[in-house]
Structure formats: C-alpha cells, structure tokens
C-alpha positions as CSV (number, residue, x, y, z in Angstrom):
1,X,14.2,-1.2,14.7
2,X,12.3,1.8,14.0
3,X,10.4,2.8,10.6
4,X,11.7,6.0,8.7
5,X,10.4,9.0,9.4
6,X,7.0,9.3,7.9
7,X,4.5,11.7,7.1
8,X,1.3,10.0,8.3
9,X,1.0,7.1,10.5
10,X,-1.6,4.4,10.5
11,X,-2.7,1.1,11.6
12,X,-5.0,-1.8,11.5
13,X,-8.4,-1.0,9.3
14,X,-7.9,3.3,9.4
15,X,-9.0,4.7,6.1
16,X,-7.1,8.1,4.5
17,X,-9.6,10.0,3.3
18,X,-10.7,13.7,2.2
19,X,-13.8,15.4,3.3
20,X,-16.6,14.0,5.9
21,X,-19.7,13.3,4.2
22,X,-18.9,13.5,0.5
23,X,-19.9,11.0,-1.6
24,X,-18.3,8.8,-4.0
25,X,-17.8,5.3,-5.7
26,X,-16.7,2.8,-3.6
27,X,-14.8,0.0,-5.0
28,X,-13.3,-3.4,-3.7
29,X,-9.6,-3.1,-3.2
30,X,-9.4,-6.7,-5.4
31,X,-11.2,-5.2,-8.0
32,X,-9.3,-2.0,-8.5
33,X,-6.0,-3.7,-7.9
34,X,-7.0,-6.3,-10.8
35,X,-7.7,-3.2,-12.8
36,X,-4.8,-1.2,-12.1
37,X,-2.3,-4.0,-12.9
38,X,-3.9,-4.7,-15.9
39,X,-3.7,-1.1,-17.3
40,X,0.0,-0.7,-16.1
41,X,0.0,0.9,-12.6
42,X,3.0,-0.9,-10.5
43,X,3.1,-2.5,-6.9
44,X,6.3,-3.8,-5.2
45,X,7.2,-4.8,-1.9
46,X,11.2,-5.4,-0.7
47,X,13.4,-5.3,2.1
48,X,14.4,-2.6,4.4
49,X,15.9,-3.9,7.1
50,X,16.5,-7.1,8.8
51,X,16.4,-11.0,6.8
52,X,13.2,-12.5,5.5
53,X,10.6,-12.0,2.5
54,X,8.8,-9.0,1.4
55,X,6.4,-9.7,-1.3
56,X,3.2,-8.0,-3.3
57,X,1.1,-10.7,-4.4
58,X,-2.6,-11.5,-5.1
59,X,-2.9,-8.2,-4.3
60,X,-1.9,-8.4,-0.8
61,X,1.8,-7.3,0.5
62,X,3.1,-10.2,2.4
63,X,6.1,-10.1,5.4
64,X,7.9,-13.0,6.9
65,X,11.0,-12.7,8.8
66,X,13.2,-14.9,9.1
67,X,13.6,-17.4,12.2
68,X,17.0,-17.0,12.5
69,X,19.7,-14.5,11.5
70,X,23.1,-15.1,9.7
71,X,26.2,-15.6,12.6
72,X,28.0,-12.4,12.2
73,X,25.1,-10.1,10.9
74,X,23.9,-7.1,13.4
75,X,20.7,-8.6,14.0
76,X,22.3,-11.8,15.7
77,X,24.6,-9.5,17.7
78,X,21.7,-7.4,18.7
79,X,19.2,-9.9,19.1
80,X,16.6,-7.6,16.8
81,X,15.4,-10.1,14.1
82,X,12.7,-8.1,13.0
83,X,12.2,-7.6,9.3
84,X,11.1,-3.4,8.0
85,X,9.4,-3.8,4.7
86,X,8.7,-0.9,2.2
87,X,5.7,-1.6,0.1
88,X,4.3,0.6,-3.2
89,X,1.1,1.3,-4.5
90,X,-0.1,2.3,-8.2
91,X,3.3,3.5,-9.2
92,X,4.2,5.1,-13.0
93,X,0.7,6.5,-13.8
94,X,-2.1,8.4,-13.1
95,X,-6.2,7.7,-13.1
96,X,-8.1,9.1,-15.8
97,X,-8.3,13.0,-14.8
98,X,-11.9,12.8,-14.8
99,X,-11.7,10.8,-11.4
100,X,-10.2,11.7,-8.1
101,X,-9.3,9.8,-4.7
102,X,-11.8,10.4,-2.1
103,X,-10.1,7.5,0.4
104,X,-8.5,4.4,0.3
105,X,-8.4,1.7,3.0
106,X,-5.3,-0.3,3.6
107,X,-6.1,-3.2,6.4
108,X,-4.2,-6.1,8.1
109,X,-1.5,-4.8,10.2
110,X,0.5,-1.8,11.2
111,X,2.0,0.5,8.4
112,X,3.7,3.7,8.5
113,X,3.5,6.0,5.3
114,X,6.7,7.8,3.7
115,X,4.7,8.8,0.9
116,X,0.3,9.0,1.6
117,X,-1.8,8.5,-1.4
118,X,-2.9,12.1,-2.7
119,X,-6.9,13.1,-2.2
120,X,-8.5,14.5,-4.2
121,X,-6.2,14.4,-6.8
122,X,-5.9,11.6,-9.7
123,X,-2.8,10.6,-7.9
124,X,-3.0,7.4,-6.4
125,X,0.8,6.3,-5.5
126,X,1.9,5.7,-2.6
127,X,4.8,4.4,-0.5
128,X,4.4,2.8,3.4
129,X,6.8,0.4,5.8
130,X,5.8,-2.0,7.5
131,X,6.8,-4.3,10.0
132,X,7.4,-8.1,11.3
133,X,9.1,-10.3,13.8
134,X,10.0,-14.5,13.5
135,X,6.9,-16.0,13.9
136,X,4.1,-12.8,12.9
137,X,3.9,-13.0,9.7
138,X,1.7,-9.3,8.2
139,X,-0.4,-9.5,5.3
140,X,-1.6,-6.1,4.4
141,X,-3.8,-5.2,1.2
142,X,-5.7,-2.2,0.2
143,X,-10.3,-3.3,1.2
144,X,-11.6,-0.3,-0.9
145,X,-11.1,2.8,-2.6
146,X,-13.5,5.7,-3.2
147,X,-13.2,7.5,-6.0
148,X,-15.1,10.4,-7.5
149,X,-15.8,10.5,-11.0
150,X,-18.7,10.8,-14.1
151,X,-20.9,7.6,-13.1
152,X,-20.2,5.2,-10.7
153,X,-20.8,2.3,-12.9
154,X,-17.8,3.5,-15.3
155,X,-15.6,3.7,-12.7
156,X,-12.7,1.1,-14.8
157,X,-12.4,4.3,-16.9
158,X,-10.3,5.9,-13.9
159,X,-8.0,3.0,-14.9
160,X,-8.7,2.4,-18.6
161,X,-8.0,6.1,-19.6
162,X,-5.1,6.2,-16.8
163,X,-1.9,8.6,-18.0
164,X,1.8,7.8,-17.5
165,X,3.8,10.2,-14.9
C-alpha cells in the first residue's frame, strides 16, 4: 500500500522551514496546539486505507491497525494489513496576520504531505498520510513551531486574533 501522491515528503524529526538563519519565536508544539484548539483551529485524523484506528488526540495523531482483517476484504486476500491514515492540522482559520510560519516540526514516525503547511504566510493548515502495520503502532505530533511576529512573548496573539478562511 502506497501513500498518495504528495508534494513533500518527510520523516522522523525533519522540520519544514523557510529561510536558513532567520530568526523567530519558537514555541512548544503542546502549547500552540492547546492554543489553537482553544481559539477554533481544527485537527482530525481518519482512515484511508486498510482496518484499524486513526485518531488526533492530546495533541498527538495516533495509528493502530488492526491484527487481523475481515474474511472476504482485499487486505485478507492480499495479505497487506497495513492501515494509510490521513491526518489535518489547524484547519478553518488563519493566525493573526501580524504573524507568519517560519517552520514547524512534526516528529514520531514517517509522514508524507498532500498538502505542506505554508511559510511565511499566516497559513498554518496542513494535510499528511501516514502509515502502520499490526503490531507498530505511530504516534506522530507536531515538537515546535516558529513563528515570526511583534514580540515573542505575545505570541498567543497569532491565535487569539486568528481569522476564519
């Protein structure tokens, strides 16, 4: 089983991120995640392909496939139980245009993006599949962000002042 097509690939720990040597806020992906959700932004994480759980929760998007398949079902014919997942990020709104993404760092497994979050733009969504077989469980979550903004120490305002698409 293959991911769909995607427009950047990435694995374990890589960061997306704009310009070498700029400067910005860094923030701890718990911490903007708490933020986002509390001013609206959306996460989800469902099935592509195969049997098992996909889930987004405690900020963290969770895979498990499924030991065995259904009798009958492709996967039991084919012997591929692998589970394809497709998670979202920060969906239905925009940061405060005052701030921009520098970089954002998604961690814990390999992830393939459909749809990259936007630097430097106040854009944050984005849309990735990922991947599991019986067994491995993949819990993958977003370790920081970087944004560029007015002060560093104001940086819920990117959330707080956030605009709807």
């Amino acid at each position: 089983m293959k991911p769909s097509p995607c427009i950047v690939c990435c694995s374990v720990g890589l960061a997306i991120s704009g310009a070498a040597g700029a400067t910005g806020c860094s923030i701890k992906g718990v911490d903007a995640l708490k933020e986002a959700q509390a001013n609206g932004f959306g996460f989800e994480a469902q099935v592509n392909v195969g049997n098992g759980t996909c889930t987004f929760t405690n900020g963290r998007y969770l895979a498990i496939a499924s030991l065995s398949e259904p009798a009958g079902s492709a996967a039991s014919s084919t012997g591929d139980a692998n589970l394809s997942c497709i998670g979202t990020g920060f969906v239905g709104r925009r940061i405060s245009p005052s701030w921009k993404l520098k970089s954002m760092s998604i961690v814990g497994g390999t992830f393939a993006f459909q749809a990259p979050p936007q630097n430097g733009t106040d854009d944050l969504t984005f849309k990735f599949v990922y991947e599991t077989s019986p067994g491995a469980p993949i819990v993958l979550g977003i370790e920081f962000l970087i944004l560029e903004g007015t002060n560093c120490k104001d940086w819920r305002q990117a959330f707080t002042e956030s605009k709807p698409k």
